[in-house]
C-alpha positions as CSV (number, residue, x, y, z in Angstrom):
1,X,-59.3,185.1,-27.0
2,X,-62.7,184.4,-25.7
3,X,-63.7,188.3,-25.9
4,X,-62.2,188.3,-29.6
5,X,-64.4,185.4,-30.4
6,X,-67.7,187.6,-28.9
7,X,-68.1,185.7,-25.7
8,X,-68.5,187.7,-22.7
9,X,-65.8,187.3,-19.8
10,X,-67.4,189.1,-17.1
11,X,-67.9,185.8,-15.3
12,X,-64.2,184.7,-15.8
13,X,-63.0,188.1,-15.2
14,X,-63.9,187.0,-11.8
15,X,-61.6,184.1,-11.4
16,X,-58.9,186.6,-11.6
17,X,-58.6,187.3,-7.9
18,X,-59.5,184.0,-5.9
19,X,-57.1,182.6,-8.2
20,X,-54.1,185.1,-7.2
21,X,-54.7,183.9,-3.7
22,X,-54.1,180.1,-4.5
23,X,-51.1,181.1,-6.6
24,X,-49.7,183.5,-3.5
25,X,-50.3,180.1,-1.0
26,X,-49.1,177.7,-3.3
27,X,-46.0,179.4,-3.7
28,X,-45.7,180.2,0.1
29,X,-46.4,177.1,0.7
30,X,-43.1,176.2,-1.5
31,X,-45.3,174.3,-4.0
32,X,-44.2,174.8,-7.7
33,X,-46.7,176.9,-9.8
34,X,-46.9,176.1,-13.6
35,X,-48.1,178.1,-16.2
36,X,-49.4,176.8,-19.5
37,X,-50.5,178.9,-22.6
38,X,-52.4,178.6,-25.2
39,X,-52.0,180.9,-28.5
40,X,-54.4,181.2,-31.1
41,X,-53.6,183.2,-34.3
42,X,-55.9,186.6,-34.3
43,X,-58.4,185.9,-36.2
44,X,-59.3,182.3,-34.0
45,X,-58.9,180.0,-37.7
46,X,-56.7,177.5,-35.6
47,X,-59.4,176.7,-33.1
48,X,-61.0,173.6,-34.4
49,X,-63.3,173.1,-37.1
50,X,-66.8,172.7,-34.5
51,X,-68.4,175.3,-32.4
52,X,-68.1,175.4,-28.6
53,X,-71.2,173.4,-27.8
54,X,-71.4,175.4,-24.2
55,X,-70.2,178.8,-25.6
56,X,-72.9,181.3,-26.4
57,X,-72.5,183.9,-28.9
């Protein structure tokens, strides 16, 4: 979504593997691991009517 809308993920890209490793303990730790997600049609219409105020483009 965020590349779609031209914002660079690089930096969240990132986030990707530390947070793998809290999913992997959680889980063996027998703590339950929720998933929520958020869908958007393609061209990002459904968004909200104002800018991101901390998103740059």
């Amino acid at each position: 979504m965020f590349d779609r809308a031209g914002i660079d993920i690089s930096v969240i890209r990132r986030a990707i593997a530390p947070t793998a490793k809290v999913i992997s303990a959680a889980r063996a730790a027998g703590l339950p691991v929720i998933y929520v997600k958020e869908e958007h049609r393609p061209d990002l219409s459904d968004i909200g009517a104002q800018p991101c105020s901390t998103c740059r483009t």
